[in-house]
N, C-alpha and C positions, 0 to 999 in steps of 0.2 A: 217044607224046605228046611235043610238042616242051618243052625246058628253060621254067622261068618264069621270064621277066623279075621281077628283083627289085631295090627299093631299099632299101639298107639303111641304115636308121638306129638309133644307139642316144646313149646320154646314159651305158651304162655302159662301154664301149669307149672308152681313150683317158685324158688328163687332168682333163677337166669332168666326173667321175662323177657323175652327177643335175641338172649347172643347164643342159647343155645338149646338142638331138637336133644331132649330126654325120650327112654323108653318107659310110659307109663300103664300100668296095669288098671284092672276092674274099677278098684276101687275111685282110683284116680278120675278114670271116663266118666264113673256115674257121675261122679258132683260136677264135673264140667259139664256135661251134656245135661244137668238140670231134667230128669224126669221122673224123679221121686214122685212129685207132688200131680203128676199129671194121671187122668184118666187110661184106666187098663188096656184101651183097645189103642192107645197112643205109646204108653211103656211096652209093649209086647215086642214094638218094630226095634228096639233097641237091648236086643238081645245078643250078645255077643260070646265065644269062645278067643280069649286073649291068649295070644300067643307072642311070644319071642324069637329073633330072629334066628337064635340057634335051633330052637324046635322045629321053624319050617324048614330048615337045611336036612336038620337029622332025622326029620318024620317024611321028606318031601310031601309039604301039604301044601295047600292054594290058602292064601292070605290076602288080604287089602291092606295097605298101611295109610292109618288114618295121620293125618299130619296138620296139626291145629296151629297155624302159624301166624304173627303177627302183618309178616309183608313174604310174598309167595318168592319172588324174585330174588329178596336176599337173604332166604331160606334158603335155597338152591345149596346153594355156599357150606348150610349146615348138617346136611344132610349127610351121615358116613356112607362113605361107598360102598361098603357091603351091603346096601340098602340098595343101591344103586342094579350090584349084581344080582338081586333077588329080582330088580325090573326085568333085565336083560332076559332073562328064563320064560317060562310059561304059566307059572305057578303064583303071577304078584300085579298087583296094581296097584294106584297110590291115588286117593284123594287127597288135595290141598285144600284145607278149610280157610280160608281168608276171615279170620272174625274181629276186623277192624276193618274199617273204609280201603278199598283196594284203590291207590292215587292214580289213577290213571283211565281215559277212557275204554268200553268194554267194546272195544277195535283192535283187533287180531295184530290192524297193521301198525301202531304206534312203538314206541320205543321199549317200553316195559314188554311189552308182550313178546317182540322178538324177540329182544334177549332170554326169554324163558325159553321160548322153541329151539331158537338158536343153540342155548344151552344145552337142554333134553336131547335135543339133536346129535351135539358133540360128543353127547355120555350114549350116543347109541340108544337110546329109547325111544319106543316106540311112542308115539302120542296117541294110540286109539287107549292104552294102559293107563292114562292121566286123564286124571278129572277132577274137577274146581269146583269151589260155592263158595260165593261171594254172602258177606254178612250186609247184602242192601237191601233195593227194591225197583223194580220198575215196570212199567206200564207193559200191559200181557203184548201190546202190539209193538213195544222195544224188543220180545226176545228174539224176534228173526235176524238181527246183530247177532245170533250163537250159528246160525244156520252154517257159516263155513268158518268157525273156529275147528280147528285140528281136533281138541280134545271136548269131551262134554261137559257142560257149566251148569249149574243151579244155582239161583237166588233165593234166600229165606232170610226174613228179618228178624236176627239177631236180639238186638235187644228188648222186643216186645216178650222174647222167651224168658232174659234174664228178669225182668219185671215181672210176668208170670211167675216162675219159681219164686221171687222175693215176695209175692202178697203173698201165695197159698202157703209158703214157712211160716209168717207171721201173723197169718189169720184175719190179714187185707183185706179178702176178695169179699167183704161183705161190706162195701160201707152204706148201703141204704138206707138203715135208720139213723147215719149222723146228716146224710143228706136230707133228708125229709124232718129233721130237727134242726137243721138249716133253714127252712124255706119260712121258718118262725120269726127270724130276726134280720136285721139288716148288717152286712157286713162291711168291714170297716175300711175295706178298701177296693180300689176299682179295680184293678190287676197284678196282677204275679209277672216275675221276669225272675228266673235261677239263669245267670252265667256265668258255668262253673269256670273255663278254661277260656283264653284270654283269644278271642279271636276279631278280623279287621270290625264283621259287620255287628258285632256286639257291643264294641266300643263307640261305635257309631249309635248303635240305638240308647247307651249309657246318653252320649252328648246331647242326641233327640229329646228324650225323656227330661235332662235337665236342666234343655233350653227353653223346652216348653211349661217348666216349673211343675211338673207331674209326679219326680221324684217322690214325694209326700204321701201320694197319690196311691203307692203300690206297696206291695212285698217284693224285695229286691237282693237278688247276691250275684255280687263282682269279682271274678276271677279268684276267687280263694281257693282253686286249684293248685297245686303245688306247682306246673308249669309260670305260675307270675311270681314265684318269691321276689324275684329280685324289683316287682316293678315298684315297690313302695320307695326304694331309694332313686327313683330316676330324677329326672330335672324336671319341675314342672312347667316348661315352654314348651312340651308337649312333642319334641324334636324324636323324641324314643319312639313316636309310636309311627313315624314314618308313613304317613296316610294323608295325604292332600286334603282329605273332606274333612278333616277337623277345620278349618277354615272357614267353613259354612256355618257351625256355631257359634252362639254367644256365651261367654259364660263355662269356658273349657275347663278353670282352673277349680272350677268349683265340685265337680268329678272325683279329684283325687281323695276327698275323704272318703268317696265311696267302694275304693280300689280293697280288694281283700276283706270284704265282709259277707257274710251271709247269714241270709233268714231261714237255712234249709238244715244246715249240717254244725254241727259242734266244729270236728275236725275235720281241717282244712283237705285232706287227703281223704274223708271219709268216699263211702261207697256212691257215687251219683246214681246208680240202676235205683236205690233204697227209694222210697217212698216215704215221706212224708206229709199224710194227708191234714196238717194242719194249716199251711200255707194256703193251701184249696179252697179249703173249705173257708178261710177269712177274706176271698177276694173274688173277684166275678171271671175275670178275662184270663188265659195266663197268655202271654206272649211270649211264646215257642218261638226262642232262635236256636236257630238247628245247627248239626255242627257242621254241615255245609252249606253254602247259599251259592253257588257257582263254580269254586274252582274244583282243579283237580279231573275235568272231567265229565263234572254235574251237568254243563247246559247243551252235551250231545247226550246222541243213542240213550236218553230217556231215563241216566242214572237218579235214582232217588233214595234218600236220605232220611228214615224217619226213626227219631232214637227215644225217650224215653219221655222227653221232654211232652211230647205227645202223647207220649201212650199215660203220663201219669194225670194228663185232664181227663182223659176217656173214664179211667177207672174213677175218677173224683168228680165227677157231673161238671163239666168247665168246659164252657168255650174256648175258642182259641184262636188267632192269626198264627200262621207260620212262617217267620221271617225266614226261608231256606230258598230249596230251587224250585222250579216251575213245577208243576203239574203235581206238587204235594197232594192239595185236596182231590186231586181229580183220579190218585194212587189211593187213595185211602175209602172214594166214593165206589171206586171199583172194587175194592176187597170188600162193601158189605157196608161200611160208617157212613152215616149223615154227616153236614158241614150245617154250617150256620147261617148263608144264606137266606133273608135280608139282614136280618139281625147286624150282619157282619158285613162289608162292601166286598166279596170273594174275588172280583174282577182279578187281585193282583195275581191268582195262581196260575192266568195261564199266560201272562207277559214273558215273552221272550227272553228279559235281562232283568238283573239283580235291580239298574239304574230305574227301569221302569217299574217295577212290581213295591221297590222303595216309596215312589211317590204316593202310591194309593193306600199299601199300608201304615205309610206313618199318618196318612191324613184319617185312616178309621183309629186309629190308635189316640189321637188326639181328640177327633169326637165324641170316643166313649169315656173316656177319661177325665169331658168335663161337663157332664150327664151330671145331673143333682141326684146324687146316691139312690132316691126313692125309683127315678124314673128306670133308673140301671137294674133296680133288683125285680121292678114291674117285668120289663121285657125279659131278664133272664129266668124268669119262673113260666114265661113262656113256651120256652125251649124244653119243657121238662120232656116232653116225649121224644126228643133228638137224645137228648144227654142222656136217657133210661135204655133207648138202645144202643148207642156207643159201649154203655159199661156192660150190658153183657155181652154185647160181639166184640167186645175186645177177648174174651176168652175166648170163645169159639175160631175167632180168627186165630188167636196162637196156636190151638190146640193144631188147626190144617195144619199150619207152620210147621210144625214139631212133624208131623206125620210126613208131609211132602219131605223132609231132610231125611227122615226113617226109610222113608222108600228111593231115595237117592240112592243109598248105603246099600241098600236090599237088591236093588237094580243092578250095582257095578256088581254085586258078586253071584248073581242070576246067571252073567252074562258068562260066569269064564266056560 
């Protein structure tokens, strides 16, 4: 089959991240789509002839227009019409790469989605020429929610890729002999918690941690995302953070020194995909709060959430709780990984609400936490054959990843 003509656009490529689609070339696609570092028979599928939108006028050639967007909706907006009138033809069709959290349920009938069709609609576009992939995850028996969307969908997880490309540039992907010159000594701490960017249920587990005097206890970083500059100057009555359940603890004001620090990163704005495996390797548990735990859409039709947070215990032999949405480990048992199970009290992943799945994992969180270090690193040297196959199917899983998006790509221009 000959290469697809492709135009690529994105709005996150470049200096205008979100206000505006650029037309970008070869070189640009390859470092975004990350497959340098990947096996031959996975780089093959992302082979492309890049074209411009003048060429496919003046050659009349059949193209895709890739379009790597922050939010699909108010991309709409950015897209030049001329772009528009190459749908209107025979010879064009457009993927939307969604490669952030898409807000909204993956329900044809809610508000966000209308307005896309609605819109496509009024621009005369056909919806069989549109098609989507969402940068999540969800349960093989969620996809029938695509069954009568208008246009066609794909799910692939995102940032298990960006992880991927960052070990194998940096020469990551091998930490087994720091792990097995681990299992020598005892580590000096029970659990890890990185939260980079300031959200409800993070804060909440901040208050948890510090009521329960655990603080001490972990490797720790608070919001030193550049999204909280401003929270260093707030009031400390705690009025800013607008959350009823700070009430529940004791001990609120004692938090604030731990606002904008971190154990992970120099700078505050650094890369969170990066890997740093020395936090890992000096603690036993990390407690994954994900950057969803319910809204947005999370606690229907099956949307799942799994970002880095997770994929950097896989690669670094580390348990884990997943403070996120439901059916986490039951998404991750399905793609191939082991959970921790007894080790771990796993009950909370299949609880229906953030309120309930809270009460059990804060209760394992505190009884690992106050485990006399020896008894902690007994049972975790137990788990050695879970954590030995997590870190290699973490690549193998990526690798499908990359391939099912390749063959997405391959599929829509099979079809014209």
């Amino acid at each position: 089959m000959n290469h697809p003509n492709l135009i690529f656009l994105s709005n996150i490529v470049g200096p205008d991240c979100g206000k505006k689609l650029r037309n970008w070339g070869k070189e640009e696609f390859d470092a975004y789509i990350r497959w340098k570092y990947f096996p031959e028979n996975v780089r093959k599928m992302f082979r492309y002839n890049f074209v411009t939108y003048d060429e496919v006028v003046e050659k009349s050639i059949k193209c895709i227009i890739f379009c790597d967007v922050q939010h699909i909706d108010i991309s709409l907006n950015q897209l030049e019409e001329k772009y528009y009138d190459l749908l209107r033809g025979d010879n064009c069709k457009i993927i939307f790469f969604q490669s952030d959290i898409f807000p909204s349920d993956l329900d044809k009938n809610t508000e966000r989605f209308q307005y896309i069709i609605n819109f496509l609609n009024n621009k005369e576009i056909s919806l069989d020429k549109v098609k989507m992939s969402f940068a999540e995850d969800m349960l093989r028996e969620s996809y029938k929610v695509f069954d009568d969307f208008p246009f066609e969908c794909n799910i692939l997880n995102w940032t298990a890729i960006l992880m991927y490309d960052d070990m194998r540039a940096r020469k990551l992907d091998n930490l087994k002999p720091i792990y097995d010159v681990s299992k020598n000594y005892l580590r000096p701490y029970h659990y890890l918690a990185h939260c980079n960017n300031v959200k409800e249920h993070r804060i909440e587990l901040l208050l948890f941690l510090n009521s329960k005097n655990l603080m001490d206890k972990g490797i720790t970083s608070w919001f030193a995302g550049d999204e909280t500059v401003d929270f260093t100057n707030q009031n400390p009555d705690f009025d800013w953070l607008g959350f009823d359940f700070v009430k529940e603890y004791e001990n609120c004001e004692g938090i604030l020194k731990y606002i904008r620090t971190s154990s992970d990163l120099k700078a505050s704005d650094g890369p969170q995909d990066y890997l740093n495996p020395i936090p890992h390797f000096n603690s036993y548990l990390n407690i994954a709060c994900e950057t969803n735990w319910g809204p947005s859409g999370y606690e229907k039709n099956g949307k799942i959430w799994i970002t880095e947070k997770v994929w950097k215990s896989m690669v670094s032999y580390q348990p884990f709780i997943i403070i996120g949405v439901r059916n986490s480990l039951k998404f991750l048992r399905e793609n191939g990984f082991k959970t921790f199970q007894p080790f771990i009290d796993e009950s909370y992943d299949s609880l229906p609400t953030y309120k309930e799945r809270k009460k059990v994992f804060q209760k394992e969180i505190d009884r690992i936490c106050n485990m006399p270090i020896e008894l902690l690193d007994e049972l975790y040297l137990k788990l050695e054959n879970t954590l030995l196959h997590n870190h290699k199917h973490f690549f193998k899983f990526v690798e499908k990843q990359h391939m099912k998006f390749g063959k997405f790509i391959s599929d829509v221009w099979s079809k014209f």
